[in-house]
Legacy VTK file of the C-alpha trace (Angstrom):
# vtk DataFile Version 3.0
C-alpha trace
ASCII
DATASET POLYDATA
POINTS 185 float
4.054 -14.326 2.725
5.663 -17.640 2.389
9.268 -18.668 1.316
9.083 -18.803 -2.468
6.287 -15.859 -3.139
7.339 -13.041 -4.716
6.420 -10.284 -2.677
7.994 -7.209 -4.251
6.478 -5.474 -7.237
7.863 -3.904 -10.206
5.856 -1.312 -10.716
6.945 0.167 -14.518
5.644 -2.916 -15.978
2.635 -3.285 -13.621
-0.680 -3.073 -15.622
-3.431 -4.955 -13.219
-4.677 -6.899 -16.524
-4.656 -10.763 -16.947
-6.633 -12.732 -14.852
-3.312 -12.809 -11.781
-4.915 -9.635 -10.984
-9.174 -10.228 -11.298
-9.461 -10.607 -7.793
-7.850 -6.886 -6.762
-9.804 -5.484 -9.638
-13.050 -6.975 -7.911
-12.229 -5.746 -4.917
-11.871 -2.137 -6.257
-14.765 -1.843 -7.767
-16.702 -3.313 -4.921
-14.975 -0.918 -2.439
-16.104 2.055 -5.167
-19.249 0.719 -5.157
-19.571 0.985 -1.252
-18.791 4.320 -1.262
-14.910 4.469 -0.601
-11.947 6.041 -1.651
-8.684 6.293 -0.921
-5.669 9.308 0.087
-2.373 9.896 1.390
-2.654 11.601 5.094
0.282 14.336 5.787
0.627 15.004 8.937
2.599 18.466 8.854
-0.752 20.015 6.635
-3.070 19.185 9.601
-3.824 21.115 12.539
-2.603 19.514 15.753
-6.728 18.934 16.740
-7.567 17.495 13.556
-4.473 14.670 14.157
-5.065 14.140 17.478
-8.201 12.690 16.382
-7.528 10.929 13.224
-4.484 9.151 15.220
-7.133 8.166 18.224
-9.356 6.762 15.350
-5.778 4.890 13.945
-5.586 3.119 17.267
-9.090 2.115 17.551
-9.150 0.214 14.071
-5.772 -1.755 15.060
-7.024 -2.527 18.456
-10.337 -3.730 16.794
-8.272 -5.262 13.864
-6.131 -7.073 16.161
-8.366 -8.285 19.369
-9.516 -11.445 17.065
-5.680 -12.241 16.149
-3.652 -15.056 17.105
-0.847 -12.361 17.952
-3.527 -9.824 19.550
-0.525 -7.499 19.947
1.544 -5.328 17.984
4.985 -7.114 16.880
7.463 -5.128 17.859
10.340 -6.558 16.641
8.989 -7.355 13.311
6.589 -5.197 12.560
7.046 -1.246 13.061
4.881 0.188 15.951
2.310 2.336 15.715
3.192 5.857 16.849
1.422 8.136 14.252
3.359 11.230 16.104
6.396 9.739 14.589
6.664 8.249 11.363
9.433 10.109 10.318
9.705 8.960 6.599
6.848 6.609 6.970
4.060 7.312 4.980
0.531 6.954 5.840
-2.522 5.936 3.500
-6.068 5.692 4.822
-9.270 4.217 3.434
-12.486 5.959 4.049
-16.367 5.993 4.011
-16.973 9.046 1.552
-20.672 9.048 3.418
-19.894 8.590 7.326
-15.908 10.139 6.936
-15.108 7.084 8.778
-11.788 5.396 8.569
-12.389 1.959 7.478
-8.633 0.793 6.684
-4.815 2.235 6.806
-1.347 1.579 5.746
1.858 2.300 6.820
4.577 2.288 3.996
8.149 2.254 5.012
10.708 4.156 2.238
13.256 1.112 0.494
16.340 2.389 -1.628
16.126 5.496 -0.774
12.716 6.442 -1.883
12.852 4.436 -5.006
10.731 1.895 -3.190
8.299 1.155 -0.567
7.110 -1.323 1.816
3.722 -1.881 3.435
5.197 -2.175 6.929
1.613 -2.313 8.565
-2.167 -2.646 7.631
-4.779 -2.840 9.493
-8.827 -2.874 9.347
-11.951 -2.405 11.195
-13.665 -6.093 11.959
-16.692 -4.254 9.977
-14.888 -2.418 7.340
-16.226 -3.546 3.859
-14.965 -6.486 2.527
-11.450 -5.552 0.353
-10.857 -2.423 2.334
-7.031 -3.171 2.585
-6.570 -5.070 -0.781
-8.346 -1.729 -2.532
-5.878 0.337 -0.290
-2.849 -0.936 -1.695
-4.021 -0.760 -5.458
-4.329 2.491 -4.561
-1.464 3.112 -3.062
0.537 1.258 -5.738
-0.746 3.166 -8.564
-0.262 6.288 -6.671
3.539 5.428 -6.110
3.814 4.475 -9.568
2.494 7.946 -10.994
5.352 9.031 -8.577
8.175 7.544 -10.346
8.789 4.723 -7.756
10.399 1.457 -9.042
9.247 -1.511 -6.733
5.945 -1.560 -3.737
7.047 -4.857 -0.855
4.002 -6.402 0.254
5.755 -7.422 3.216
8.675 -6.290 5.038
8.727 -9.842 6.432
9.622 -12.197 4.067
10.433 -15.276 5.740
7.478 -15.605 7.271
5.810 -18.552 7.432
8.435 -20.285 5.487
8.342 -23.204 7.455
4.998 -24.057 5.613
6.239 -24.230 2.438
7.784 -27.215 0.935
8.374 -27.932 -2.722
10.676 -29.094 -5.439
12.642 -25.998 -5.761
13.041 -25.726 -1.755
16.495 -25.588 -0.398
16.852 -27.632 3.307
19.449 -25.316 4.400
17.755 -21.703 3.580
14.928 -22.878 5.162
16.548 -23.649 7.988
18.286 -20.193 7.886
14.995 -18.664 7.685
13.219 -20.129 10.014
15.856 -19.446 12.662
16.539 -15.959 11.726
12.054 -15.753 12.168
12.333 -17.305 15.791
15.124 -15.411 16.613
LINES 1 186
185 0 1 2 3 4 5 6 7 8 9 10 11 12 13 14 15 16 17 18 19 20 21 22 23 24 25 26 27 28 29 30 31 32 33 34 35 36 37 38 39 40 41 42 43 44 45 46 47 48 49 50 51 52 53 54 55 56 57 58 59 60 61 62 63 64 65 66 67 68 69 70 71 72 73 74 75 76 77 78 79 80 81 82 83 84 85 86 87 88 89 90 91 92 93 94 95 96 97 98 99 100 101 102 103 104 105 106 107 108 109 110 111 112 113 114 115 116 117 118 119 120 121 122 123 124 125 126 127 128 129 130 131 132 133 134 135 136 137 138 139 140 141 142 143 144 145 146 147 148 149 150 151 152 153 154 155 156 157 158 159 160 161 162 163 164 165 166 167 168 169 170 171 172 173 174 175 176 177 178 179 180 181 182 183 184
């Protein structure tokens, strides 16, 4: 995201009508189209065989999703590792083939306010995953959190980033500054 986005939903008043939100509406229905769908994975209802291999198949889409990157890493600092054995609060969403049972996408959501929110701390995709996989992800997940009650879904837990690309009227010298220091550091 870039200094003056808004990242963070407000999910009571969130409707996905107006034309804002055409694109993620196309991308849902193409995703439904190809055959996918979407679901909250919990690891304490799985057997320990069953995770073992869905958290191999985890690491496989980032390193695939990731070996084309300009970071071709995991960042550490900024962005939460992936360790599927410990999440903790973390929740995780997955995308999937309904046909093959392949995992084409996940999400990581990190718990804001004390559950009142959440951030998408990580998402990552299979180079050929179907084109929306992640977008179609976090519609899901968003309307799933909503159903739940939840307030407010953060696109990004990051939300200086990139600020030092934006420039405009409304653009303050010194919290730009700020930000981009705080990113570098």
């Amino acid at each position: 995201t870039k200094f003056g986005e808004e990242t963070s939903l407000k999910l009571e008043s969130l409707t996905w009508s107006g034309k804002q939100y055409e694109w993620v509406r196309r991308q849902q229905n193409y995703c439904q189209r190809m055959g996918l769908s979407c679901r909250e994975v919990i690891h304490q209802t799985m057997d320990s065989e069953l995770w073992r291999k869905l958290a191999d198949e985890l690491f496989e889409i980032q390193r695939d999703d990731l070996k084309n990157r300009v970071y071709a890493r995991e960042m550490n600092f900024l962005v939460g590792k992936l360790e599927p054995d410990k999440l903790g609060r973390r929740r995780l969403f997955i995308t999937e083939n309904q046909e093959t049972a392949r995992i084409e996408a996940f999400v990581v959501a990190n718990p804001l306010r004390g559950g009142r929110g959440w951030s998408f701390e990580m998402y990552r995709k299979r180079q050929d995953a179907p084109r929306g996989s992640v977008p179609f992800l976090m519609k899901w997940i968003i309307d799933a959190l909503k159903i739940e009650g939840v307030e407010e879904a953060s696109l990004c837990m990051l939300l200086w980033k990139d600020s030092h690309t934006f420039v405009g009227k409304r653009t303050s010298l010194l919290a730009r500054w700020g930000l981009v220091a705080a990113y570098h550091l």
